[in-house]
N, C-alpha and C positions, 0 to 999 in steps of 0.2 A: 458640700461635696465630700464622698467619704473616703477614709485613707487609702481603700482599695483601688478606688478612680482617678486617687490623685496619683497612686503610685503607677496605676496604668499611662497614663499622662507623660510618668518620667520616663518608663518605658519607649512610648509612643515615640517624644524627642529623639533619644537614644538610637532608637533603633532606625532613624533620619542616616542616611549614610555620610552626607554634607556635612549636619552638625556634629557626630562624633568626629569627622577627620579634625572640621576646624576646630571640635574643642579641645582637640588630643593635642592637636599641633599648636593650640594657643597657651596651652599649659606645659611643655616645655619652650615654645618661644620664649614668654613672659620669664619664668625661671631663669633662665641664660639670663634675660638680659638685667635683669634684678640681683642676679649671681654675681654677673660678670665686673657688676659697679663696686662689689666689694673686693673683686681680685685685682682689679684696676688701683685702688686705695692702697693694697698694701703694697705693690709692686712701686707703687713713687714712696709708700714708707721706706720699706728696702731699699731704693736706690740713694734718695736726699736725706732722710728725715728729717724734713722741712714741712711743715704746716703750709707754708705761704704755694708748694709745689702743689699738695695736697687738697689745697683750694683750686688750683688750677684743672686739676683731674675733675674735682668737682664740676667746675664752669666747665668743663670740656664734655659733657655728659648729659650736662643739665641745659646749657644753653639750645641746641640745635635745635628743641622740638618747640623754644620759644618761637626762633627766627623759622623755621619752615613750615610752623602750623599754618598758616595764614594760604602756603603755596600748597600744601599736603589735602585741604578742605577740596581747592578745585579740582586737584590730579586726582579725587578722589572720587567726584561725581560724574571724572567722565573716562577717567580710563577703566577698564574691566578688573575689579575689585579682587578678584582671583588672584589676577598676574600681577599685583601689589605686590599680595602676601605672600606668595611664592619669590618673590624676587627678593622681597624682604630677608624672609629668611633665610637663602642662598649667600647673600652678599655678609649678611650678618656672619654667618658661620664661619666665611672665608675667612674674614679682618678678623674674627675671635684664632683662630690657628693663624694668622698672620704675625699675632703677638710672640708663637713661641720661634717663629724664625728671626725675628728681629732681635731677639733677643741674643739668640746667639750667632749673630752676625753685625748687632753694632752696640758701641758701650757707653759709656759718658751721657754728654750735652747732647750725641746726635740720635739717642738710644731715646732721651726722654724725648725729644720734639719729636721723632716717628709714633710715640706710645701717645700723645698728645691728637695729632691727626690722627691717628686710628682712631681714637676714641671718640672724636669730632665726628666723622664721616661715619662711624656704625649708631651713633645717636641719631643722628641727620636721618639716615636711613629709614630708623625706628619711628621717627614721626610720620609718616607714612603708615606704617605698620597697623599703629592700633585704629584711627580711625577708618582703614578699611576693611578691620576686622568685623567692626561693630555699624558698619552700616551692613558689609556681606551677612550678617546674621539675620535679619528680617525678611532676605529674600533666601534662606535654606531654612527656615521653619514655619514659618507664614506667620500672620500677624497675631492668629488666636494662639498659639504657642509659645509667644516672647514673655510672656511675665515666666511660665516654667522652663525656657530655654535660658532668659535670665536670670535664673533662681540657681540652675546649673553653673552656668557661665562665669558668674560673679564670687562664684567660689573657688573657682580656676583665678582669675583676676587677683582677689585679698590674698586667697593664699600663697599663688604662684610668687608674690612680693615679701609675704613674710618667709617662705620656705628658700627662694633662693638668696638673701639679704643674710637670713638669721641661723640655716640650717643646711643647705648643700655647698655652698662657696667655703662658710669656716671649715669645713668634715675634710672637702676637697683641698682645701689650703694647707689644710694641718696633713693629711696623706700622702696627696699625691704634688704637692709642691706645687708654685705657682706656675710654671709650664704647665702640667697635667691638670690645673684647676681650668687653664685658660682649653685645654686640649678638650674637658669633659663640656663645657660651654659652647663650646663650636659643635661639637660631636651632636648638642640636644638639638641645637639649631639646623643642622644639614638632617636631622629624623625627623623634626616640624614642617623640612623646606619638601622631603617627600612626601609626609602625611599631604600636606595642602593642594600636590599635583591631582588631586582625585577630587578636590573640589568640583562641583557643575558649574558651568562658564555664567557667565553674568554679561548682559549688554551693554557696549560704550556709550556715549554720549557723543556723537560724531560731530564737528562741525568744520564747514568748507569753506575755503574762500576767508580763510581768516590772516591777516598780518600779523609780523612781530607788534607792531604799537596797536592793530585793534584786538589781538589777541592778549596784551597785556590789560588793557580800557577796560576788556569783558572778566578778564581774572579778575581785577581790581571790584568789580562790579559785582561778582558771584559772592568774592569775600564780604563783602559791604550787606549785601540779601544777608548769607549767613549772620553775622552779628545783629542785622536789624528783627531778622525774625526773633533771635534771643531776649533782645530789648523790647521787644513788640508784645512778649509771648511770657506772662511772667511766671507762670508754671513751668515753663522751660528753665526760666532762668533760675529759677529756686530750685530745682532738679541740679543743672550745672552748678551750682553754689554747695548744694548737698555733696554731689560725687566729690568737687575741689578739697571739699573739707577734709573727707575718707580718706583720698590719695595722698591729704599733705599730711594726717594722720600717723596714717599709715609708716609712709617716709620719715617723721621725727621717729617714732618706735622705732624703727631698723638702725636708725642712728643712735642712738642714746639705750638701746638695749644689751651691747656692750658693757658702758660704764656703767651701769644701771645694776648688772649682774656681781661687776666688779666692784664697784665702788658702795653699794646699796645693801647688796646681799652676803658680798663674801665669798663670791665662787671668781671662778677665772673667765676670764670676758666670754670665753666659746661655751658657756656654759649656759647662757643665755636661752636657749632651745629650748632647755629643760625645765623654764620658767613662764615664757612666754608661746611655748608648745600648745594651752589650755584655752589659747585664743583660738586657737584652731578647731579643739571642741565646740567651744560658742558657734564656730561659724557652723558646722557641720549641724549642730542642733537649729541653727538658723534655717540652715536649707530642706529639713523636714519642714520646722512651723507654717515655713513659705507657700512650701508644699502641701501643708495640709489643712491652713486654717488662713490663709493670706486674704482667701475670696470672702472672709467674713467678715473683715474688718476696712473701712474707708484707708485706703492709702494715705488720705491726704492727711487724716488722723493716726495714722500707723506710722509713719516719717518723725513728728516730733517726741513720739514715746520714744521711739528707737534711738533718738538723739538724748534723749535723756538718759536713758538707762546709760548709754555712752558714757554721756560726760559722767555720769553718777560712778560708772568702775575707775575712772580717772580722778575721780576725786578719792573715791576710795584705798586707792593706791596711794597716792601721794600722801592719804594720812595716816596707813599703818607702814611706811618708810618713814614719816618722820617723826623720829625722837622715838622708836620705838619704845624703844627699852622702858621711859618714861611710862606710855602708854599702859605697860604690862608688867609695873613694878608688882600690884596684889596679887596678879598670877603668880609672880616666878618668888614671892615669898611665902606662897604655900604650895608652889609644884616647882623643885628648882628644874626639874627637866619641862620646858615649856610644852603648853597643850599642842601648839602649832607651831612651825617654826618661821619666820618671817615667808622663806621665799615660799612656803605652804600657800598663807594666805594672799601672796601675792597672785601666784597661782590661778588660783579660787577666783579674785579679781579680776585675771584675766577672760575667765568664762563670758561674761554679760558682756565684755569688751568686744572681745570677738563677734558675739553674735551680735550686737547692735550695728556692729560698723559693716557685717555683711547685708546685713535686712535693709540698712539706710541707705547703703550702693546699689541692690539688688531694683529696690521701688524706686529709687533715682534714676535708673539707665534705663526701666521698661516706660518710667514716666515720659521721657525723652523721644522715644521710639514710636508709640501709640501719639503725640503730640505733634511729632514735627512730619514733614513730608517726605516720602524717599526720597525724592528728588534734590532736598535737604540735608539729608542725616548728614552726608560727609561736614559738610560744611562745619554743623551744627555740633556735633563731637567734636569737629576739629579746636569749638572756641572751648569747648569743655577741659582737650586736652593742653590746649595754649593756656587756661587761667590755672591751672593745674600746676603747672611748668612754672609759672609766673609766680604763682601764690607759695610754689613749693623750693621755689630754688633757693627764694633767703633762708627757710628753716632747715633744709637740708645743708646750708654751708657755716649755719650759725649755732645750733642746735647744742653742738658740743660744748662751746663757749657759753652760751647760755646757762647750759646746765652747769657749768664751774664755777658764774656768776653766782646765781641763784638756788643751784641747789637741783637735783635730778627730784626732790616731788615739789619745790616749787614749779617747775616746768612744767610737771601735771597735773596741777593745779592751772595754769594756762591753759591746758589740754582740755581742760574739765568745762572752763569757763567760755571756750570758744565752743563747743556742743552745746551750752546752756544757749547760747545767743544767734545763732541758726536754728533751735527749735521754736526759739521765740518770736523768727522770723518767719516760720514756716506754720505759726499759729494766727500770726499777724493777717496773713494770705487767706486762712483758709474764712478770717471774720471780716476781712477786706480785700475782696475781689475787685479787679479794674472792669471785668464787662464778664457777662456768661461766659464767652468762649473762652475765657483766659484761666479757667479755675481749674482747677489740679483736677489729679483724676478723680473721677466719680467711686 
């Protein structure tokens, strides 16, 4: 296909009236709510500066979407997928400007436990959130559209996580103080919550005649389908094992690029952007390639390069952070001004990063979509987003520690070593299939 059809194509999506609101509206949702986890952190720094509270904001954040995926998958398949994501965001926005009344109106022990439930109850919410986003997207593009609705999509998703983690919440924190950080977070959320009112309605799943205990039997029941299709279905599940990976990825980088900036580079933690910025290039060069050359290549053979080239910038990273100096002794004794200066190449490094981790999300979430049944997706996202939550809440509460153990490109070298061993699994698959039907995409 040529760049001119494929770009007709993005056009095509684009000019979908559905998919732009939702995309518009999922790219400041996501932002907030990836923002909002860093305003949260430094708001218990501020108040205790206690680590052990700080773990607690963590679990208060991270837990919900453990405990309500499982209930999030059914309210998914059958309430109208629309009035989700508008509620979602509505409720979200409120509790985000809820923070700055609380704030000044209660102080102490009762100030943290209200900052505590809030942040419980707007995560809770969020679990909801994404898996009706990502099932309402195959019914507002149609099915021949999702690998380039995805190709968009997914670059709202990585980025929206690195930009509001690593770039709007510090900008906001350091300006407009943590009221006006938590004020600009709510403000993105109630702009997503009317983008989404123009969404086209989507059908429920009605059913009558049902009791509390047989209406519980049949959730319990829907949930059990979902998981079983997953285990059933091993392209799915190598798909959900891909995106797990990306997401918890993702989440260690937003943690440890702070000290990473600080401690690695020599710049001041918020300086971080301007190192780890160049991922964002990757992804953007990712969303051309996707765009223009994706149809030429086996996905199921496109997934483990892309996991390579990964782990490959993480290895790369971790070895010109350690010991640099050593490394580039012949350099700097016949250039003492160096050719490159560490966070240069780190930089640089980040390019392939970026783009692998958005190409490897991108073919994972259209793989998922084209595999599982409508009737399913909710469900089926939902386990993607619960192993997610699960796989991702110890490295996101330990991440810091680790790196003080170990060392910030020891960690990257973990980094490096879990993409080596997902691709290996995803090669595994493609020379041992369980039955025809089960093999990745074509």
């Amino acid at each position: 296909m040529s760049s001119s059809s494929r770009l007709a194509e993005y056009r095509t999506v684009l000019g979908l009236p559905g998919f732009r609101w939702l995309w518009l509206s999922q790219l400041l949702a996501l932002t907030a709510q990836n923002g909002i986890h860093l305003v949260q952190v430094v708001l218990i720094e501020r108040l205790t500066g206690s680590s052990v509270h700080i773990g607690l904001m963590v679990a208060s954040f991270s837990l919900p979407p453990v405990i309500f995926s499982f209930l999030a998958g059914v309210v998914v398949d059958r309430v109208p997928k629309k009035w989700i994501i508008v509620t979602s965001n509505f409720l979200r926005g409120s509790l985000a400007l809820s923070y700055i009344f609380m704030m000044n109106w209660l102080s102490g022990d009762a100030l943290l436990v209200v900052v505590y439930v809030i942040t419980f109850l707007s995560s809770s919410i969020g679990a909801f959130f994404n898996p009706a986003v990502l099932a309402k997207l195959p019914l507002v593009v149609g099915e021949k559209r999702l690998l380039v609705a995805n190709s968009l999509f997914n670059l709202t998703v990585a980025g929206a996580q690195l930009i509001g983690l690593i770039v709007i919440a510090p900008v906001a924190v350091k300006i407009f103080k943590i009221q006006g950080a938590f004020a600009l977070m709510g403000a993105l959320y109630l702009v997503a919550f009317v983008m989404v009112l123009r969404l086209p309605r989507d059908p429920a799943r009605r059913i009558r005649g049902v009791t509390a205990s047989s209406g519980w039997r049949r959730m319990v029941g829907e949930v059990r389908d979902g998981w079983a299709f997953v285990v059933t279905h091993r392209a799915v599940a190598l798909a959900i094992l891909q995106l797990t990976l990306v997401a918890t990825l993702l989440m260690i980088l937003a943690v440890i690029a702070p000290g990473f900036s600080a401690r690695i580079l020599g710049l001041s933690p918020e300086d971080a952007v301007l190192v780890f910025a160049p991922a964002g290039v990757g992804m953007l060069l990712a969303l051309v390639f996707l765009g223009r050359y994706a149809t030429r290549f086996p996905p199921a053979w496109l997934q483990p390069l892309m996991l390579l080239l990964t782990g490959a910038s993480f290895a790369l990273m971790a070895f010109i952070s350690q010991d640099y100096y050593t490394y580039f002794i012949p350099i700097l004794e016949v250039y003492p001004q160096r050719l490159a200066s560490l966070s240069t190449w780190v930089a640089v490094s980040a390019i392939p990063m970026g783009f692998g981790l958005y190409a490897v999300n991108t073919i994972a979430q259209t793989a998922i979509q084209h595999l599982t049944p409508a009737s399913l997706r909710g469900r089926v996202f939902t386990v993607q987003f619960m192993l997610a939550s699960l796989v991702g809440l110890i490295p996101l509460m330990a991440a810091a520690t680790l790196a003080d153990m170990i060392g910030i490109p020891g960690l990257l070298r973990w980094l490096a070593a879990s993409c080596l061993l997902v691709a290996i699994l995803s090669i595994y698959s493609i020379f041992h299939p369980i039955r025809a039907d089960d093999r990745p995409m074509p």
